[in-house]
C-alpha positions, 0 to 999 in steps of 0.5 A: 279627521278620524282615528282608526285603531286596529280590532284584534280577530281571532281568525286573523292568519297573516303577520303584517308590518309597518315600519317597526309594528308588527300587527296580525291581519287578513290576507286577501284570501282569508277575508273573503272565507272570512265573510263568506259572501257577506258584506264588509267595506274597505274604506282606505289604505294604509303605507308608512307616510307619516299623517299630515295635521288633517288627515285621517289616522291609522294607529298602531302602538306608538306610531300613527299613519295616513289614511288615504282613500282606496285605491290611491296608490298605484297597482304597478308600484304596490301591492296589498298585503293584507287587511285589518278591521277598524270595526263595523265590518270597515277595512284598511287594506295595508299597502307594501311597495312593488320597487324592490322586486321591479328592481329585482326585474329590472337586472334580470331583464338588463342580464337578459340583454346582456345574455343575448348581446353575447350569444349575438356577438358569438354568432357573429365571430366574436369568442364569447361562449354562452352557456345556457342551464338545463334547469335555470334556478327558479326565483323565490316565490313571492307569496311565501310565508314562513311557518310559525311554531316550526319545530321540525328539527335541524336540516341535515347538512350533509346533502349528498348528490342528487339525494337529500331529506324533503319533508312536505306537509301538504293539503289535498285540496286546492280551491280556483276562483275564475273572477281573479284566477286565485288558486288557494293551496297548502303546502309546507316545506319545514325547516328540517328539509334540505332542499328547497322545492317548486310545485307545479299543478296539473289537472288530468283529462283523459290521462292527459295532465294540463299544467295551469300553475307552478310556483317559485322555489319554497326554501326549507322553513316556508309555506305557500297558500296562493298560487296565480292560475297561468294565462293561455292554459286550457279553460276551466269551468265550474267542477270538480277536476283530479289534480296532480302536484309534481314537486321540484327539489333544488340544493339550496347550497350550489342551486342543482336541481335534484335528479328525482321529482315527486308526483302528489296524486288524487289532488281535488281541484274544485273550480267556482266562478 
């Protein structure tokens, strides 16, 4: 039976949580800049099951955790939040459950159902009208993370029409590894906005724009860093593209879309396999 006790890095950049600890960590992307091509080892995963009298212990405050091996818990039923060192270069990858948001999805497929029973049934003489949105209200992105140390002020809460106050912070560069279509960005909406956002990314060929990502809406106070690049867009290879963000803005109280959409330019878009 071995204990493990998390070393405290500088270059952490993702709070995590089990039960009630609250620990710093590595996201996924941040460890591998971290190492930079050098090697490290992920010798286990952690959750929140309570440790048996053999097993192996991960230590954090006054509470103690399994310690399984690797790759032990489903894919389709978890997902990996973040890394922290136990010393020598050796990992615990921290392991969040997928059920709630399956849940999630699960009642937006039941709607779907139930949306297209009723348009069925309108078309076959039943009164039922369905109505669909121009512009369906996007979910929350689940890569979002919350800006630390947001000082931005206190949106304005008089949201007029079709108008509003966004304010972005963002970066220029956004870096895509082909081996597991990850896109790394920045991009901030703080809190003194009022407006929520969704970004799309486009690369520009021959003044033609291609879509190859869009994120979930980004409320007031939040930041995005990742992004999935979309299946079934055009093949990108190693180089450096000219992108586009378009930005989206959504009226956090009735769920509108705004009527104006802002375009960020001169985006570099730097492909590596």
């Amino acid at each position: 039976m071995a204990n493990y006790n998390i070393v405290l890095l500088p270059e952490y950049n993702k709070r995590l949580k089990i039960k009630s600890q609250d620990f710093l960590g590595f996201s996924k992307k941040a460890l591998k800049k971290y190492y930079n091509g050098k090697n490290y080892s992920i010798i286990g995963e952690v959750k929140k099951e309570k440790p048996s009298k053999d097993s192996d212990r991960f230590i954090i405050g006054d509470e103690q955790f399994t310690v399984k091996q690797y790759g032990s818990h489903s894919a389709i039923l978890n997902r990996k939040a973040g890394f922290v060192c136990v010393g020598e270069d050796n990992y615990i990858a921290v392991i969040k459950s997928r059920v709630p948001f399956l849940l999630l999805l699960l009642a937006l497929v039941a709607g779907i159902v139930i949306g297209g029973y009723m348009l069925w049934s309108m078309l076959n003489g039943d009164s039922v009208p369905v109505i669909k949105p121009d512009h369906p209200l996007p979910e929350i992105d689940s890569n979002i993370e919350e800006i630390e140390n947001d000082n931005s002020g206190s949106p304005n809460s008089n949201i007029s029409e079709g108008g509003g106050s966004v304010s972005m912070i963002y970066s220029l560069e956004a870096q895509i590894d082909l081996t597991d279509s990850d896109i790394d960005i920045l991009f901030k909406n703080p809190s003194k906005s009022n407006h929520d956002v969704t970004i799309e990314l486009y690369v520009t060929k021959d003044n033609e724009r291609i879509l190859i990502a869009k994120s979930g809406r980004i409320p007031a106070g939040n930041m995005l860093r990742d992004m999935d690049l979309m299946p079934d867009t055009a093949i990108l290879t190693e180089g450096i593209y000219e992108g586009v963000y378009k930005v989206i803005y959504y009226n956090p109280q009735t769920g509108e879309r705004a009527l104006v959409e802002s375009d960020i330019t001169d985006v570099a878009v730097t492909v590596r396999q």
